[in-house]
C-alpha positions in Angstrom: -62.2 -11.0 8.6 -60.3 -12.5 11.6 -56.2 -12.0 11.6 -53.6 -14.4 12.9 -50.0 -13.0 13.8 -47.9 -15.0 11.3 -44.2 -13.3 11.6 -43.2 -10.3 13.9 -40.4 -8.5 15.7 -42.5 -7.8 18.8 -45.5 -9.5 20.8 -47.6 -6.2 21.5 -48.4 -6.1 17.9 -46.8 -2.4 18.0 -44.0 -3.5 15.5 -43.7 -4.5 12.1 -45.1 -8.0 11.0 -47.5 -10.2 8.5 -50.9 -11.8 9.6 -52.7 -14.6 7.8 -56.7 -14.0 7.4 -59.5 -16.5 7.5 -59.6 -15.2 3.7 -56.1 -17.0 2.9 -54.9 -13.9 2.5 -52.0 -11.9 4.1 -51.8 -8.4 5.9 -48.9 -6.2 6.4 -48.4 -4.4 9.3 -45.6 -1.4 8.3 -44.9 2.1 8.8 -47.5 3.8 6.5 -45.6 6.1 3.9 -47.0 8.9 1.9 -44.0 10.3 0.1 -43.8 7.7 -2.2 -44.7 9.4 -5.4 -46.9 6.7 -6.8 -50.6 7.4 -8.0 -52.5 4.9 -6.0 -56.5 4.1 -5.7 -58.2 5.5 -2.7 -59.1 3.0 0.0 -55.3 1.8 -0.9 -52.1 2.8 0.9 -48.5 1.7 0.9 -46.6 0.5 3.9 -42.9 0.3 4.5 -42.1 -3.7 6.2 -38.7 -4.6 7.1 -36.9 -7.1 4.8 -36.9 -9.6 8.0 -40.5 -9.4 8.3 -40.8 -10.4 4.5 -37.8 -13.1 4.8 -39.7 -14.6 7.7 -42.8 -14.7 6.0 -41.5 -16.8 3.3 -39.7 -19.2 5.2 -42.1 -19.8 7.5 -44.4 -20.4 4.6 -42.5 -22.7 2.9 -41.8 -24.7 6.1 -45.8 -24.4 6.8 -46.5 -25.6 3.5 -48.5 -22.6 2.5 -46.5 -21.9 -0.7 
C-alpha cells in the first residue's frame, strides 16, 4: 500500500491527519484510544482525529473532486 499526506496539522507527520492510498482508500492518523467501551474485532482499533482534520478532509475532497 503506498500513503499520500492528504490533510494535516503538522509536516513531520507527528500530528493528527488523513492520507489517501493507492487503494482509493483513506487512513487516519489519531491518538489511539482504548477506553472507549466498544467491542471491536482484533486487527481493528479506534483512533481519536480532530474535527479540523475531518472538516479538511471533506473540503479538500470536494474541491479535489474525490466525492
Amino acid at each position: 500500500m503506498r500513503a499520500t499526506k492528504y490533510v494535516g496539522e503538522c509536516d513531520e507527520n507527528e500530528c493528527p491527519g488523513a492520507f489517501t492510498t493507492d487503494r482509493g482508500s483513506y487512513l487516519f492518523q489519531g491518538d489511539a484510544v482504548t477506553d472507549h467501551g466498544m467491542s471491536i474485532p482484533a486487527g481493528e482499533g479506534i483512533m481519536e482525529v480532530p474535527a479540523s482534520i475531518v472538516k479538511e478532509l471533506v473540503k479538500k475532497a470536494i474541491r479535489d473532486g474525490l466525492v
